[in-house]
PASEBA-1860 file (N, C-alpha, C; in nm, 3 decimals):
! residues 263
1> XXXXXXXX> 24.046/19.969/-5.853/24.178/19.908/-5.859/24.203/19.843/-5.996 ~ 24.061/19.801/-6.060/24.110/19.697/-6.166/24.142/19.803/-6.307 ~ 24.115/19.915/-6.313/24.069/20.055/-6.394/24.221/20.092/-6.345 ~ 24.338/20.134/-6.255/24.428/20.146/-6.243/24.515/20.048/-6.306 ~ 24.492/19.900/-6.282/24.543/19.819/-6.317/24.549/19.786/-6.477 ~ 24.466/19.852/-6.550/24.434/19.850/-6.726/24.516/19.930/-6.703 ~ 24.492/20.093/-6.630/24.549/20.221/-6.712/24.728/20.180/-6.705 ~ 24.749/20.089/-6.589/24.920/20.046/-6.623/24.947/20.023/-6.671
9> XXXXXXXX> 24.904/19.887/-6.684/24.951/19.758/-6.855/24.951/19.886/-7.030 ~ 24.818/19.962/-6.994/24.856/20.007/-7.120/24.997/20.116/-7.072 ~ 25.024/20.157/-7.045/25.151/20.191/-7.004/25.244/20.117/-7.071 ~ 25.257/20.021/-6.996/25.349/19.930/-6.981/25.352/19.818/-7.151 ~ 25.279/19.863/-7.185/25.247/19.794/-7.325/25.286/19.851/-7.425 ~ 25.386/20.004/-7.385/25.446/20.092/-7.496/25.538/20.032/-7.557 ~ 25.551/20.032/-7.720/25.654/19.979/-7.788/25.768/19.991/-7.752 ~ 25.816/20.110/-7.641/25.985/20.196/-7.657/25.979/20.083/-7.504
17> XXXXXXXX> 25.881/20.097/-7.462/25.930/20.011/-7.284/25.899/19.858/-7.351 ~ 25.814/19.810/-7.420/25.800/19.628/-7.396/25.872/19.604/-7.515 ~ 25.884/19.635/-7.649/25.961/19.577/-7.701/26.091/19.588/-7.700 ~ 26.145/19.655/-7.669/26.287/19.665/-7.621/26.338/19.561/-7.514 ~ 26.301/19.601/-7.392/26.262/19.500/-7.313/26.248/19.375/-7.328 ~ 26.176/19.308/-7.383/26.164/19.194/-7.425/26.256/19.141/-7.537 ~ 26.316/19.229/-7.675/26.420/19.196/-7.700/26.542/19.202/-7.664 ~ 26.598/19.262/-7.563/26.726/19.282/-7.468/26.750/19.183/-7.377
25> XXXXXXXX> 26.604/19.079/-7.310/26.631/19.008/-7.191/26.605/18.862/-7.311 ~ 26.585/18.867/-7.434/26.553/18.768/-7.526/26.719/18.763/-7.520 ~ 26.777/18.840/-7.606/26.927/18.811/-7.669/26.985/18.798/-7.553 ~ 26.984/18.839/-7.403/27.093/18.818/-7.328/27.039/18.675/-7.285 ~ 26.949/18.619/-7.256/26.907/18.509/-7.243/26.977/18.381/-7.331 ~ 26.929/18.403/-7.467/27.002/18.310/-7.552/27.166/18.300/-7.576 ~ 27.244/18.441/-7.536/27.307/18.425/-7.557/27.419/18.376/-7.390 ~ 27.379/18.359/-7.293/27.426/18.291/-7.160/27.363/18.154/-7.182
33> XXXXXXXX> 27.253/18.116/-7.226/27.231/17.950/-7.244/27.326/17.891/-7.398 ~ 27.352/18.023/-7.446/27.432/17.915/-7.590/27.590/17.927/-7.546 ~ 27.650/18.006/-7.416/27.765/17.970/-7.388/27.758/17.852/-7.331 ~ 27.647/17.839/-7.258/27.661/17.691/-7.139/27.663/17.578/-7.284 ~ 27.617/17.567/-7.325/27.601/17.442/-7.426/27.736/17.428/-7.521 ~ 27.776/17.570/-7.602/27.853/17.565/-7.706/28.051/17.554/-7.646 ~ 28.033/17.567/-7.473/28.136/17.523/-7.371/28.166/17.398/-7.303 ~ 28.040/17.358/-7.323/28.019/17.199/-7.263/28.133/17.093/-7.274
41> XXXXXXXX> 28.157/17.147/-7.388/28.296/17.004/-7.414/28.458/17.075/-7.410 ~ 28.461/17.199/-7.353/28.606/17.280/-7.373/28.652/17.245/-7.247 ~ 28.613/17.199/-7.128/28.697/17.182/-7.026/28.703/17.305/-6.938 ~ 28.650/17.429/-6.984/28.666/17.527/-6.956/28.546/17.603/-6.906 ~ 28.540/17.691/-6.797/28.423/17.738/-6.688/28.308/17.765/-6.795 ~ 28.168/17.714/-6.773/28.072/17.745/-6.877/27.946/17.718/-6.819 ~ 27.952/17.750/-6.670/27.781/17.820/-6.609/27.804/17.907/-6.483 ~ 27.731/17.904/-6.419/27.743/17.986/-6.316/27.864/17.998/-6.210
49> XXXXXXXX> 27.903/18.137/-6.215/28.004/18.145/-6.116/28.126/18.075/-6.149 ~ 28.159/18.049/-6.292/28.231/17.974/-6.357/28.273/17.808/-6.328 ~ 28.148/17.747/-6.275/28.177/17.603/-6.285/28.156/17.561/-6.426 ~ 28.224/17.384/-6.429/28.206/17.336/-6.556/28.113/17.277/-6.550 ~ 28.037/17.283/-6.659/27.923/17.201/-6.674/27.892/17.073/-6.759 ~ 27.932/16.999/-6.748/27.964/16.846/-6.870/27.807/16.860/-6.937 ~ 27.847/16.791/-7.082/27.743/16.734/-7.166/27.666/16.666/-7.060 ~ 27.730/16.553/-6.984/27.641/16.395/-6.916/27.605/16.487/-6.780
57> XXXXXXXX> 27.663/16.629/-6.696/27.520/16.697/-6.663/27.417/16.750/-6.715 ~ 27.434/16.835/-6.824/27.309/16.861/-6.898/27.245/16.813/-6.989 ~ 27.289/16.605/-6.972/27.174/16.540/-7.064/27.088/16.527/-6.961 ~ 27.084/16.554/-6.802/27.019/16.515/-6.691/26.884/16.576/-6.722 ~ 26.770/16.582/-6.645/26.669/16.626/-6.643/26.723/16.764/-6.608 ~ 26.785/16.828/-6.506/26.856/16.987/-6.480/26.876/17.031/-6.572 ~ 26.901/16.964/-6.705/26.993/17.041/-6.811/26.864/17.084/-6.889 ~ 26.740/17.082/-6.899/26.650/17.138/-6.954/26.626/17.292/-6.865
65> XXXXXXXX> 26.614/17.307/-6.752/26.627/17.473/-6.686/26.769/17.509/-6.668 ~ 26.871/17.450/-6.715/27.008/17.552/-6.653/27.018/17.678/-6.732 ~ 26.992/17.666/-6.855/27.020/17.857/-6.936/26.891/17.890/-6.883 ~ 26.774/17.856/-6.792/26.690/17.930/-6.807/26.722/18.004/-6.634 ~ 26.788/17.910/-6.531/26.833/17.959/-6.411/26.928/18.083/-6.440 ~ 26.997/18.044/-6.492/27.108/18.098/-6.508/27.117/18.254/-6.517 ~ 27.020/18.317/-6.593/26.986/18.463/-6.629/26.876/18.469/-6.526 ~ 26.833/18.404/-6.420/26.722/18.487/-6.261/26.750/18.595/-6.238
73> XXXXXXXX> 26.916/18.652/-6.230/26.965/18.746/-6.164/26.963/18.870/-6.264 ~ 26.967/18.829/-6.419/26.932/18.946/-6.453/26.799/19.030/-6.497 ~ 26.718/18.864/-6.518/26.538/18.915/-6.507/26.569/18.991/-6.413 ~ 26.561/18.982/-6.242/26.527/19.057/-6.176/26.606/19.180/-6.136 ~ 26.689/19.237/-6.211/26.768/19.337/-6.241/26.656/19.401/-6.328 ~ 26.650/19.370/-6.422/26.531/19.379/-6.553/26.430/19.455/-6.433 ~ 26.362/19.379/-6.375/26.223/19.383/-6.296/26.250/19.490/-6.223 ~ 26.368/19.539/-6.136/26.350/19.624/-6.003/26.377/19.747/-6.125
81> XXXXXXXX> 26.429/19.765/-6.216/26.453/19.905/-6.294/26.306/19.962/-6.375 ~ 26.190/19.831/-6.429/26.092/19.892/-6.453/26.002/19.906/-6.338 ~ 25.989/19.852/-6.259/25.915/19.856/-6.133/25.928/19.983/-6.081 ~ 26.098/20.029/-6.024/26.135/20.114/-5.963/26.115/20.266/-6.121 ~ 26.107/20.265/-6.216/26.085/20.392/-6.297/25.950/20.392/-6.296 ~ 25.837/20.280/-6.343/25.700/20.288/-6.325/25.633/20.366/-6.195 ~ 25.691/20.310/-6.113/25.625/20.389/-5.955/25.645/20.560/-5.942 ~ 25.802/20.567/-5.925/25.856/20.716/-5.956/25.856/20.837/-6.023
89> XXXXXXXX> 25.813/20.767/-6.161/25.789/20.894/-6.280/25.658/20.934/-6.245 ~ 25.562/20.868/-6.185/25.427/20.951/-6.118/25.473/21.096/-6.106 ~ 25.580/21.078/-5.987/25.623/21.164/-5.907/25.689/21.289/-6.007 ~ 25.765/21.233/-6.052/25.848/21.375/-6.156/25.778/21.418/-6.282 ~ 25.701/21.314/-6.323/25.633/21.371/-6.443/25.487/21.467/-6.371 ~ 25.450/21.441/-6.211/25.339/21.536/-6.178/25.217/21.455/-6.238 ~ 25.183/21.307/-6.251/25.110/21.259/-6.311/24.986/21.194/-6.207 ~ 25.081/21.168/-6.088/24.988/21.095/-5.929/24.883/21.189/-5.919
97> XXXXXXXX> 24.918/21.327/-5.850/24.821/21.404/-5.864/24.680/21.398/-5.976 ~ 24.698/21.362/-6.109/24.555/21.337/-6.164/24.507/21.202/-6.111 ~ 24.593/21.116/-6.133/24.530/20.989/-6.083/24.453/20.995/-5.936 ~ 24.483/21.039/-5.854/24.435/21.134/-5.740/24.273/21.148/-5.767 ~ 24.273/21.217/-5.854/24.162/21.309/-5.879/24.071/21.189/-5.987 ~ 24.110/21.088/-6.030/24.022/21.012/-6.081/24.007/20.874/-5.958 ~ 24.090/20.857/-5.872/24.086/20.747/-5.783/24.133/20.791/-5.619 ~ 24.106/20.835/-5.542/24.126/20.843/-5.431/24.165/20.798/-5.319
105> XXXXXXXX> 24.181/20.713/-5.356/24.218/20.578/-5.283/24.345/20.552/-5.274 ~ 24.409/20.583/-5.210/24.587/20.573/-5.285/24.582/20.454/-5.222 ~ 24.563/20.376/-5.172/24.572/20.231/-5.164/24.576/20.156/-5.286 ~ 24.468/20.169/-5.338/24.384/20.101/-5.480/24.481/20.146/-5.566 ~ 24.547/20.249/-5.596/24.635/20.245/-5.704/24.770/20.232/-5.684 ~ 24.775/20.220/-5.556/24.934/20.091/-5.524/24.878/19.958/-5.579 ~ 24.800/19.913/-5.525/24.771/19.790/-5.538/24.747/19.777/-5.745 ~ 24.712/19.877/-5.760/24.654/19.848/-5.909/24.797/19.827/-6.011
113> XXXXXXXX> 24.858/19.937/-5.955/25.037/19.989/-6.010/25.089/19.825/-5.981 ~ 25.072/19.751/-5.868/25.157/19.635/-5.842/25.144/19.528/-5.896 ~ 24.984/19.509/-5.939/24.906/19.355/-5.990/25.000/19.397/-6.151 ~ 24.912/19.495/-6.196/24.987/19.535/-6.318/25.135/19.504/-6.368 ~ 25.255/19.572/-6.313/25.335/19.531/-6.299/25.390/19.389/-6.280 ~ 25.340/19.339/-6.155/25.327/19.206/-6.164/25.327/19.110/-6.322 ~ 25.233/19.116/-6.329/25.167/19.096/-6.482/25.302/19.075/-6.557 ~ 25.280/19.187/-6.640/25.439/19.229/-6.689/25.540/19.159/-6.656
121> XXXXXXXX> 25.589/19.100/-6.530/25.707/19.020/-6.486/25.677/18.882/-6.539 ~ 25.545/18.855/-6.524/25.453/18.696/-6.549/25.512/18.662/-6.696 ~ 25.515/18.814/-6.734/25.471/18.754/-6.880/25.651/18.760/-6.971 ~ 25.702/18.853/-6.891/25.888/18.838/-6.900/25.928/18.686/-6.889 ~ 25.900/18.651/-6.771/25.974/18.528/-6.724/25.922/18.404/-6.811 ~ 25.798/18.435/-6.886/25.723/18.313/-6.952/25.817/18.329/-7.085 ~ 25.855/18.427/-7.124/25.922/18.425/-7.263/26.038/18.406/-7.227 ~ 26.133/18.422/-7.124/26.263/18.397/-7.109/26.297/18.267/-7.123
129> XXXXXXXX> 26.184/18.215/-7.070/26.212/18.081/-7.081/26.158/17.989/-7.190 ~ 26.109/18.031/-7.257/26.096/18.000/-7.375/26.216/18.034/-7.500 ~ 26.249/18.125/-7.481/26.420/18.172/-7.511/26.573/18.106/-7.463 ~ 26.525/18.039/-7.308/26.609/17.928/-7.324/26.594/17.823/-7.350 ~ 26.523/17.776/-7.300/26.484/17.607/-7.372/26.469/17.582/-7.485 ~ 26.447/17.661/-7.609/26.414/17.667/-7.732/26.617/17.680/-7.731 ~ 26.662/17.763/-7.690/26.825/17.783/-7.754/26.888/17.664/-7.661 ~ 26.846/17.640/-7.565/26.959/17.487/-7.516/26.912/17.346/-7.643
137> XXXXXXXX> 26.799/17.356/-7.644/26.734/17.222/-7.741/26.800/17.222/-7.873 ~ 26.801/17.362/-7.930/26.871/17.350/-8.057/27.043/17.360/-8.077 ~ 27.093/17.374/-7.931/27.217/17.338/-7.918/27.253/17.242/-7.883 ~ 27.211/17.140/-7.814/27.222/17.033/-7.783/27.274/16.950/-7.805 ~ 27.244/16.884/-7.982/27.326/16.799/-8.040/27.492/16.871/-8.074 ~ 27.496/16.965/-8.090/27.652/17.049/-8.080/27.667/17.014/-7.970 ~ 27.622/17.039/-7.809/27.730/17.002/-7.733/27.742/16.833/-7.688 ~ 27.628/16.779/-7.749/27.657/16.585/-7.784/27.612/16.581/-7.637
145> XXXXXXXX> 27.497/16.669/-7.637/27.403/16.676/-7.481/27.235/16.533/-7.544 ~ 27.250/16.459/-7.479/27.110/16.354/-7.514/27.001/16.460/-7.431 ~ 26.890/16.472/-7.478/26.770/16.525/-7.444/26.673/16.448/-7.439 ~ 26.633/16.320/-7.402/26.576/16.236/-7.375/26.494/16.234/-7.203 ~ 26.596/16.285/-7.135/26.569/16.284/-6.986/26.499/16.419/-6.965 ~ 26.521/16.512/-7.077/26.426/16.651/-7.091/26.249/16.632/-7.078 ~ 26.241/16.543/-7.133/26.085/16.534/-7.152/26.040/16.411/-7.113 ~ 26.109/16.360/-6.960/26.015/16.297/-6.832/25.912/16.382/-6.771
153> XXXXXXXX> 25.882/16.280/-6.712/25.741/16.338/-6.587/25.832/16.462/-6.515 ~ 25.934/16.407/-6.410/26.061/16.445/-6.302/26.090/16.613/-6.392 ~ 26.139/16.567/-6.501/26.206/16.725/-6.572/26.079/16.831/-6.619 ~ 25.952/16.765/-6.642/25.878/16.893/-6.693/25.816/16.948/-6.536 ~ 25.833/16.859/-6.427/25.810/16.907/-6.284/25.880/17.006/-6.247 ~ 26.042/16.987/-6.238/26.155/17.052/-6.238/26.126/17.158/-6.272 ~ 26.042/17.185/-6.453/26.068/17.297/-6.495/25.924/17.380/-6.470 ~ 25.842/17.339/-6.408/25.724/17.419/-6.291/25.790/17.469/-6.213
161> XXXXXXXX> 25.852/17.407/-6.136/25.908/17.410/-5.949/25.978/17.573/-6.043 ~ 26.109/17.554/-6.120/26.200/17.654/-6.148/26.148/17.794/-6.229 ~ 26.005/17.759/-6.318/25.929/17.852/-6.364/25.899/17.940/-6.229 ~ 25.881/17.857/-6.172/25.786/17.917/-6.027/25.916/18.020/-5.912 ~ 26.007/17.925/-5.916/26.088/18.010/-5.794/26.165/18.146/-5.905 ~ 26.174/18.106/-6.007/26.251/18.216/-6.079/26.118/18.365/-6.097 ~ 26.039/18.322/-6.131/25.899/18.457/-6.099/25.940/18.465/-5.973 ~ 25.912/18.391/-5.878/25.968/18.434/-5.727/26.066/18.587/-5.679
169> XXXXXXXX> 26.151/18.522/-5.745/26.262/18.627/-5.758/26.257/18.742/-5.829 ~ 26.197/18.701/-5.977/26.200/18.828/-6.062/26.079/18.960/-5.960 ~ 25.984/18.899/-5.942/25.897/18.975/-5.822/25.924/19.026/-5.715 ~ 26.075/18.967/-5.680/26.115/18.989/-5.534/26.175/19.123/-5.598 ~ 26.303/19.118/-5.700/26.352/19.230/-5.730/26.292/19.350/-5.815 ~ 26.140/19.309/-5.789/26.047/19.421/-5.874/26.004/19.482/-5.743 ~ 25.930/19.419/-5.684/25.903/19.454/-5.528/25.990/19.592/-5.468 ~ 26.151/19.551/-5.479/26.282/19.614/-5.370/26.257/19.769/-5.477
177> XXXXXXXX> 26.201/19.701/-5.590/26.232/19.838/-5.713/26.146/19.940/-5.665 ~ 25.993/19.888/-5.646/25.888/19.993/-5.591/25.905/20.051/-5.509 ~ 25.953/19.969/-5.426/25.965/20.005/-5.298/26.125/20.139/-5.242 ~ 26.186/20.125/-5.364/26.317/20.240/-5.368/26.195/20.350/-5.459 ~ 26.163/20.310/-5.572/26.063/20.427/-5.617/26.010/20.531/-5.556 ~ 25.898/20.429/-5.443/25.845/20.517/-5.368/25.904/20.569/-5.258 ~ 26.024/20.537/-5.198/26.114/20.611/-5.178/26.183/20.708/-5.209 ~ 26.210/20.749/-5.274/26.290/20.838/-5.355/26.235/20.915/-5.417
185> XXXXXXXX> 26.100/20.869/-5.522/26.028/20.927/-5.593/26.149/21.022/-5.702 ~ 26.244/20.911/-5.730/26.294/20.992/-5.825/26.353/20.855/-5.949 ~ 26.314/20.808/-6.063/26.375/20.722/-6.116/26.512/20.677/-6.123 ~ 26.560/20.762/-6.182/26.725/20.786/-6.166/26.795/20.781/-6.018 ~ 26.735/20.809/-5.935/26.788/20.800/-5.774/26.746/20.640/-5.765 ~ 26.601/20.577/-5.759/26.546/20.478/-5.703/26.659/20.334/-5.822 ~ 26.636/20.333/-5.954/26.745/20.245/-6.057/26.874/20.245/-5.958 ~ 26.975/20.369/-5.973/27.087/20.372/-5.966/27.079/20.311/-5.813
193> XXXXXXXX> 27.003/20.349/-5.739/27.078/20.299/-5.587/27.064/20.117/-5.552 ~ 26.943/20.081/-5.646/26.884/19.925/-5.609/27.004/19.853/-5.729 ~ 27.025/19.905/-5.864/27.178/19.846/-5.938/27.291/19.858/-5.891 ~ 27.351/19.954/-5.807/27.456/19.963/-5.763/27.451/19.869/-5.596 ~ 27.300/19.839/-5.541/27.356/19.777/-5.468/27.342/19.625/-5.484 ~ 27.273/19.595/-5.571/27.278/19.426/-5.620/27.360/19.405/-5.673 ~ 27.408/19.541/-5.741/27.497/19.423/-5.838/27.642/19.440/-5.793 ~ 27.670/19.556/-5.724/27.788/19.560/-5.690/27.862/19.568/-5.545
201> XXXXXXXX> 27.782/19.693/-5.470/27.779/19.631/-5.309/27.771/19.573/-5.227 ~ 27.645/19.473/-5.284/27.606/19.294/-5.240/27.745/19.216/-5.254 ~ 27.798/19.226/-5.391/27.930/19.130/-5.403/28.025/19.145/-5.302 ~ 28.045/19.295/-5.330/28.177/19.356/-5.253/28.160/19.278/-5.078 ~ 28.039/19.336/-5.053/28.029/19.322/-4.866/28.054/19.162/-4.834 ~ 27.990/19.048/-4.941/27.959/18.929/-4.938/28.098/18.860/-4.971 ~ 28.209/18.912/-5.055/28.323/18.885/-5.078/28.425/18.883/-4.957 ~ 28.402/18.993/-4.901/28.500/19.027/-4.794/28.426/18.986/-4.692
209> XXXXXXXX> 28.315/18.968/-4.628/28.226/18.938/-4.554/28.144/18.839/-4.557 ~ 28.202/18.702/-4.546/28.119/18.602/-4.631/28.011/18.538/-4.532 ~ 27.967/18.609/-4.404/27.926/18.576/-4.280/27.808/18.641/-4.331 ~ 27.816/18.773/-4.436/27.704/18.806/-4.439/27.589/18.808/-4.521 ~ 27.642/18.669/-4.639/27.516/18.639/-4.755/27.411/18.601/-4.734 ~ 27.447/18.553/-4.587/27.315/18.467/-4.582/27.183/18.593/-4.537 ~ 27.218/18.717/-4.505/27.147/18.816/-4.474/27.105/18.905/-4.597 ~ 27.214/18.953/-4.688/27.200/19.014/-4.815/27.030/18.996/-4.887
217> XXXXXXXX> 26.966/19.131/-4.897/26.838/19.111/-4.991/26.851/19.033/-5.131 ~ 26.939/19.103/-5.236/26.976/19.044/-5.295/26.985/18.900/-5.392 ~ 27.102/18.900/-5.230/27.124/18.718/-5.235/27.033/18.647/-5.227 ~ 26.983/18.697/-5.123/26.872/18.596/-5.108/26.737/18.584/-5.181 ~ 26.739/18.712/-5.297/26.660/18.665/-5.352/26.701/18.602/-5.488 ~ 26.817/18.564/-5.520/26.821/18.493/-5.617/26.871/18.374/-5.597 ~ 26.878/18.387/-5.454/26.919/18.212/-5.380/26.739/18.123/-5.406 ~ 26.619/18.170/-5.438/26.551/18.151/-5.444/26.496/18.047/-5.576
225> XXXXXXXX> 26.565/18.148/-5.731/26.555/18.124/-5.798/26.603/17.971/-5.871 ~ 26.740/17.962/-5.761/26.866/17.874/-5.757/26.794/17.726/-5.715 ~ 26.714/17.724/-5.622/26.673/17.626/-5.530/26.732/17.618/-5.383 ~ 26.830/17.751/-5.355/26.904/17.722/-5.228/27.030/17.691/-5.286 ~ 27.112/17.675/-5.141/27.280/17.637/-5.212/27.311/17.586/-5.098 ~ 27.468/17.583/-5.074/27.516/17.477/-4.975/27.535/17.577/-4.850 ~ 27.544/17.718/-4.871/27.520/17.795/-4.780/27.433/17.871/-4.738 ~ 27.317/17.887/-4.812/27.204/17.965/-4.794/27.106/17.835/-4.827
233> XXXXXXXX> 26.975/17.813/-4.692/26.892/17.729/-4.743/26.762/17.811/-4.843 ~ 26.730/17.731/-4.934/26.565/17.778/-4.980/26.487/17.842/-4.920 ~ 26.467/17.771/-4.780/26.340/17.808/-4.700/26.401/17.947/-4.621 ~ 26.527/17.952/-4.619/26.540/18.032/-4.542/26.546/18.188/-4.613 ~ 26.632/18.180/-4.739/26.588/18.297/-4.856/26.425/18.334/-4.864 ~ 26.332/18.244/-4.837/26.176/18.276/-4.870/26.159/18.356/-4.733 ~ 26.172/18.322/-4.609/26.114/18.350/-4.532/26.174/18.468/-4.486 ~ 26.312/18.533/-4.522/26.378/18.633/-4.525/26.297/18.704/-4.613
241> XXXXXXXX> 26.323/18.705/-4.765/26.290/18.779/-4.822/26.157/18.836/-4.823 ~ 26.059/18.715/-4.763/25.914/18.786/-4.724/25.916/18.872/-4.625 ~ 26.035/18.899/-4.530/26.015/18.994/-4.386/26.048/19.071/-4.430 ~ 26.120/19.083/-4.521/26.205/19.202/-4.624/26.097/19.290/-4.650 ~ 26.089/19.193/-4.751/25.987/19.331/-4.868/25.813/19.311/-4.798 ~ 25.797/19.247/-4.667/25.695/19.339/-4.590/25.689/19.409/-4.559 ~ 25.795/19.439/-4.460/25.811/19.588/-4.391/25.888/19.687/-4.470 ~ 25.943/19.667/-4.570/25.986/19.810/-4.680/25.835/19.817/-4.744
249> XXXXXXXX> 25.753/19.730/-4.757/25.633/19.785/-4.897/25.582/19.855/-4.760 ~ 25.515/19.782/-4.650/25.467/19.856/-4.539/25.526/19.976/-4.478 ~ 25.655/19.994/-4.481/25.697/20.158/-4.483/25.645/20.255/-4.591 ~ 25.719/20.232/-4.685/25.645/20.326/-4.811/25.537/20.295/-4.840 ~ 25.452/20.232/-4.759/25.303/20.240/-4.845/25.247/20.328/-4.723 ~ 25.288/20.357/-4.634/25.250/20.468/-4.504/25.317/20.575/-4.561 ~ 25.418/20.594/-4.606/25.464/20.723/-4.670/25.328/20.768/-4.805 ~ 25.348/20.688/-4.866/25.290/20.707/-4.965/25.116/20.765/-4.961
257> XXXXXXX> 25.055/20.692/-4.872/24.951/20.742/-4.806/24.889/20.854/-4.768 ~ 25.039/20.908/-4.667/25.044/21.048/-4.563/25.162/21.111/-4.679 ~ 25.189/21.063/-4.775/25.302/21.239/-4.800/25.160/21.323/-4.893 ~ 25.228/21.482/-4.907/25.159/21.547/-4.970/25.213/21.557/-5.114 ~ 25.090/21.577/-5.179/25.140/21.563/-5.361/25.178/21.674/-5.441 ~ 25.278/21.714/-5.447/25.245/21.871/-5.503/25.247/21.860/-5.709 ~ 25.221/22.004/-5.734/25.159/22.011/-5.851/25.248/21.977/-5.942
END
């Protein structure tokens, strides 16, 4: 498993997949935490879902993770598209089959494909946020935000708890990715169907259907990242989203098991 788990990362360690990657979720990062700050004083919608966000909220201890909350939803957009192409291109490139033949175990190289991956998300979400907090800090005095309450005991806790639930999420929507992968076993099928339904079917059904967010995969996994809201609790997004992506990894990992591999 741990020999699967190298042969990924180096995969996954290709210049065309990690640096790109990492500069694409860098600039969209900085550039959603330097609207929240460089809006602060316009009166005008400048965080999520277009509320206002005052300077005297983000001199609070919150105002050290808000650009870093703020982009959860597209890390894990990020996460389910390499997750969901990593798993799949086995399949179309005809590559499972050798791995096969060096590991037998198709257990062990789910599991190896996932830690791996995993990894990879660990190490996304550690720089994202280093990409915001570094761009809210040096905006700060522009939006006449005090940063004093940034670097209490309470706010560097805050920014564990939010390090922590935002991996949460980015994992959750890496997870839904594999798990369409090995479904589909087609990249382009497994991407397009898990983007079109987070990002746009989720809204649509949840817009017109507002009875049904609290059910949405989705939602609920970036209700996670959030801390909960006034309509979806925390605990209740966790304990959803764990029944979730049990029984989808536990479906396709029985597919995956019993299908046959061809050449």
């Amino acid at each position: 498993m741990l020999n699967v788990m190298r042969a990924e990362l180096r995969k996954l360690r290709r210049p065309t997949l990690l640096i790109s990657t990492i500069l694409v979720v860098s600039a969209l990062t900085a550039l959603f935490s330097a609207i929240v700050f460089l809006r602060a004083n316009s009166g005008h919608g400048n965080g999520r879902g277009g509320e206002i966000v005052s300077p005297e909220t983000l001199s609070q201890a919150a105002g050290l993770v808000y650009g870093f909350k703020i982009v959860s939803f597209f890390l894990g957009i990020t996460a389910l598209c390499v997750f969901a192409s990593q798993t799949a291109q086995e399949y179309t490139l005809g590559t499972l089959r050798n791995l096969l033949v060096r590991q037998p175990s198709r257990m062990k190289i789910l599991a190896g494909k996932y830690l791996a991956m995993a990894s990879f998300a660990i190490a996304l979400v550690f720089i994202d946020a280093v990409v915001a907090i570094a761009t809210s800090y040096s905006l700060s005095s522009h939006a006449k935000v005090t940063t004093t309450a940034w670097f209490t005991t309470s706010a560097l806790l805050l920014l564990a708890k939010t390090f922590a639930n935002v991996l949460m999420t980015t994992i959750a929507f890496g997870t839904f990715g594999m798990i369409l992968g090995l479904l589909f076993r087609s990249p382009i099928s497994a991407i397009a169907t898990g983007v079109i339904w987070s990002l746009i079917l989720e809204n649509i059904l949840g817009a017109v259907v507002s009875s049904t967010l609290k059910w949405l995969p989705g939602q609920n996994f970036d209700n996670i990242a959030q801390g909960g809201s006034d309509t979806v609790s925390y605990h209740w997004s966790l304990i959803l989203t764990g029944c979730y992506l049990t029984i989808g990894f536990a479906i396709v990992a029985t597919l995956f098991k019993r299908r046959d591999v061809a050449n």
